[in-house]
N, C-alpha and C positions, 0 to 999 in steps of 0.2 A: 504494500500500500504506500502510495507517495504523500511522503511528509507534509503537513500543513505548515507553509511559515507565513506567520506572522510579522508587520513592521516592528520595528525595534523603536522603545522609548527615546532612542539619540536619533531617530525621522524624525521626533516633534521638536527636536532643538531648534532655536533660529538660525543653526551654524549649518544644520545637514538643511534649512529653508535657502540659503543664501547659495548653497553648493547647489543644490535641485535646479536653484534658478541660473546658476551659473551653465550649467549643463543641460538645458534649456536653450540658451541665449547660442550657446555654442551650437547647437543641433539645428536652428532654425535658418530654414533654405533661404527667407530672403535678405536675410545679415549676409550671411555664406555670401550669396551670389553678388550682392553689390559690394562687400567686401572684395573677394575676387577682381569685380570687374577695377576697385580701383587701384589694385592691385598689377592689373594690365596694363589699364590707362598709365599708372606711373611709370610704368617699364617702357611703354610705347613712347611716353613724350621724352623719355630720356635717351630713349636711341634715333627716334625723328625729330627732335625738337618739339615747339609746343606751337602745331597749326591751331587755330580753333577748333576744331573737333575733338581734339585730344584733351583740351584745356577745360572747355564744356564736358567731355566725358570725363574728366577727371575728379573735375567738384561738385560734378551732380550726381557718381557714384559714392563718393565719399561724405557727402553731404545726406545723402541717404543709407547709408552703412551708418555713419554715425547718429544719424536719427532716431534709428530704428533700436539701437544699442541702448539710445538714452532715454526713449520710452519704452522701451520694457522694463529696462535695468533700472528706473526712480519711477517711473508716472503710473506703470503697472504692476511695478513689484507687489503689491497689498493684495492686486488680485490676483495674482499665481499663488503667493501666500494661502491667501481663503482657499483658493476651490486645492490645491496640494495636501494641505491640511486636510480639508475636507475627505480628498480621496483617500490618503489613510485611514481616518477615523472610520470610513465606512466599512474599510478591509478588515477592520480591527474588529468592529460590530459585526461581520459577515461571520469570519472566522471564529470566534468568541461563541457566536451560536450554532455554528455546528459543531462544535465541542462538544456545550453543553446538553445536544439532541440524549434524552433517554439518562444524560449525566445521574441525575438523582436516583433515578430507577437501580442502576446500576451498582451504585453506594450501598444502598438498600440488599441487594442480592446477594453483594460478597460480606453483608455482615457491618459496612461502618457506617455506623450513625451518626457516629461523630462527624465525618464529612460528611453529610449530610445535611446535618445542622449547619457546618459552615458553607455549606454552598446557601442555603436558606437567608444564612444572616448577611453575607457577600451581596447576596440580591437585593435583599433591603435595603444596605448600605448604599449601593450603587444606584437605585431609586432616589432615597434621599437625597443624594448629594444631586443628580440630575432636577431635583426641586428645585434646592438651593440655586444650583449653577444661572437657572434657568431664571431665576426672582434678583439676581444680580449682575448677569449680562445676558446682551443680547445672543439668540440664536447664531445672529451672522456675523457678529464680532472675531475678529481672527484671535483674538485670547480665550473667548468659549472653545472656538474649536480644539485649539493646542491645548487646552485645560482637560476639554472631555476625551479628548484622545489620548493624554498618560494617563488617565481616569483609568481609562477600558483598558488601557494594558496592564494597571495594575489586576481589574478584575480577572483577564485571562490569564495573568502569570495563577491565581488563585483555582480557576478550571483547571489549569495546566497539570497543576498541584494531584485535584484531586481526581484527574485524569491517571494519572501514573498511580496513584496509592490503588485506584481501582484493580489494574493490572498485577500490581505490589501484591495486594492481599488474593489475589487470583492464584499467584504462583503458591501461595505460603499454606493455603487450603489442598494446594495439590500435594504438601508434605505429610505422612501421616506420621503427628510426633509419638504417639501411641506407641504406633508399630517399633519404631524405630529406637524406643527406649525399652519396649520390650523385648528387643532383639537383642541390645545390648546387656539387658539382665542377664540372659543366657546364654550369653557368650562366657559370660562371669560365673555362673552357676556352680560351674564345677572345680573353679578354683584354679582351672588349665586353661591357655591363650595359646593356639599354636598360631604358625606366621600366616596361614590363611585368616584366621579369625582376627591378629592383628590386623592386617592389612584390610579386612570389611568393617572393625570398628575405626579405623582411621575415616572411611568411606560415610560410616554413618556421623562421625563428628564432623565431617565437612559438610556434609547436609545439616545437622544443628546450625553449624556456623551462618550456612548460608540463611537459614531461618532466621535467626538472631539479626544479622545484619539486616534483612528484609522489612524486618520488625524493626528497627531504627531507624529506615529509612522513610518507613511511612510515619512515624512519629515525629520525625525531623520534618517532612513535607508541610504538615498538619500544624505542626510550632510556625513555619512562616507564612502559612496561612492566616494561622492568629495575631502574628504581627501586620500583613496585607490587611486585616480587616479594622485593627485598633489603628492602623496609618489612614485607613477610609474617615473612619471615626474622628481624627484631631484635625483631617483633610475640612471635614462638613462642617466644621466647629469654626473652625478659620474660618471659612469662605460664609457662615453665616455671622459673625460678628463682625465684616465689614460693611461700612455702611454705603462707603461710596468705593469706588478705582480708580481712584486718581493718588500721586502722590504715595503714601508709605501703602495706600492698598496694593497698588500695583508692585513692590516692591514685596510683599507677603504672598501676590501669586506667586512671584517666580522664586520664591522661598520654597511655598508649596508643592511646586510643579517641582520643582529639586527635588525633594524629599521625595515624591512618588517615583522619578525617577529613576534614585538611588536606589529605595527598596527591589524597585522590578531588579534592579544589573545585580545585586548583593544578592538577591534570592539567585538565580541562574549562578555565580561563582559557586555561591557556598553548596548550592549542588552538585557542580563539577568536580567542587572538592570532596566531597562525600561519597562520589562514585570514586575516585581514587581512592580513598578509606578502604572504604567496601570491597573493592578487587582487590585488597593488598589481604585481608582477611584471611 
């Protein structure tokens, strides 16, 4: 099955906005082409001199290359900005809900309630805060969008979560610890370990292990979820004690939007690092 990916929280940065637009401006054929053409022209009037033709094609390609540069790159920037924004946010919203298709069903089946509960409380959170957002800026403001969009990726790093625990607790059912402690009783039983029976208690302690770690892994998932959902929580708390966005409000979104930020890239590390743990086991 091919991988869902997801935009990454440094797309809603102004810096990956600026670069987007950069590479945009660079892609667009009729920069390129009157770029180009003055490009000619300047070659042309330097090896022919500068008839009128040359001089007229020279500044009226260049005068339109440079036009064209200085109105997307200042007069239009805001609106590459908006609808850019926007198309992540929507990818993010796309993807976010195919995750979550049958999500809870699922929680439920393999036994954790607990995720369950936290997807329950995630949604509410995420509710909430789209109130809020929604009684404090405008839908179309390009700070709603970049705001509602590390929103949602904090919410799917939180599916992400308890997508894999799903999985996690899947494999850890398929171990019978029963069996497997009662095998090792009787290996013991009689007081005698020959190097076969060594060698299958070795086999069954890797299987413990493997259970053990599995069982950390989903309790680890679960602890950053509860951090994901207590960052929602001080997120709605902020963004409803401002009164207005101008001035130090505006200086506490991009506090805010930090902080959701960092949470998404520190959960995804301390994962990676945790799978390292886990195979060294």
């Amino acid at each position: 099955m091919k991988q869902i990916r997801a935009p990454s929280v440094e797309d809603f940065s102004k810096e990956a906005t600026k670069k987007a637009l950069n590479k945009s401006l660079a892609n667009n054929t009729t920069f390129l082409g009157f770029s180009s053409a003055t490009v000619l022209s300047l070659l042309y009037t330097t090896l022919f001199g500068f008839p009128p033709a040359g001089v007229i094609a020279t500044v009226g390609a260049g005068v339109v290359a440079g036009g064209t540069y200085l109105y997307k790159r200042f007069i239009k920037a805001e609106s590459f900005g908006h609808e850019y924004f926007e198309n992540l946010r929507k990818e993010v919203e796309r993807i976010t809900e195919l995750k979550r298709e049958n999500l809870k069903e699922s929680l439920v089946e393999v036994g954790c309630i607990r995720g369950k509960e936290q997807l329950e409380a995630a949604e509410g959170r995420f509710e909430r805060f789209c109130e809020l957002l929604g009684e404090k800026l405008n839908a179309g403001e390009l700070a709603y969008k970049r705001y509602m969009g590390i929103t949602q990726e904090v919410f799917l790093s939180i599916v992400d979560n308890l997508s894999e625990v799903v999985n996690l607790t899947k494999s850890l059912l398929e171990i019978d610890v029963k069996r497997v402690e009662k095998r090792k009783k009787s290996i013991h039983s009689d007081g005698i370990v020959t190097d076969v029976e060594k060698a299958e208690l070795d086999v069954l302690e890797k299987r413990l292990q493997l259970l053990r770690s599995q069982q950390d892994k989903v309790e680890f998932l679960l602890l950053q979820n509860e951090k994901a959902i207590t960052l929602l929580d001080e997120t709605s708390a902020s963004i409803g004690s401002m009164k207005t966005f101008s001035g130090e409000s505006n200086v506490n979104m991009e506090d805010s939007m930090s902080q959701l930020s960092e949470m998404v890239q520190l959960g995804k590390e301390l994962s990676k690092d945790f799978e390292k743990v886990s195979i060294k086991v």
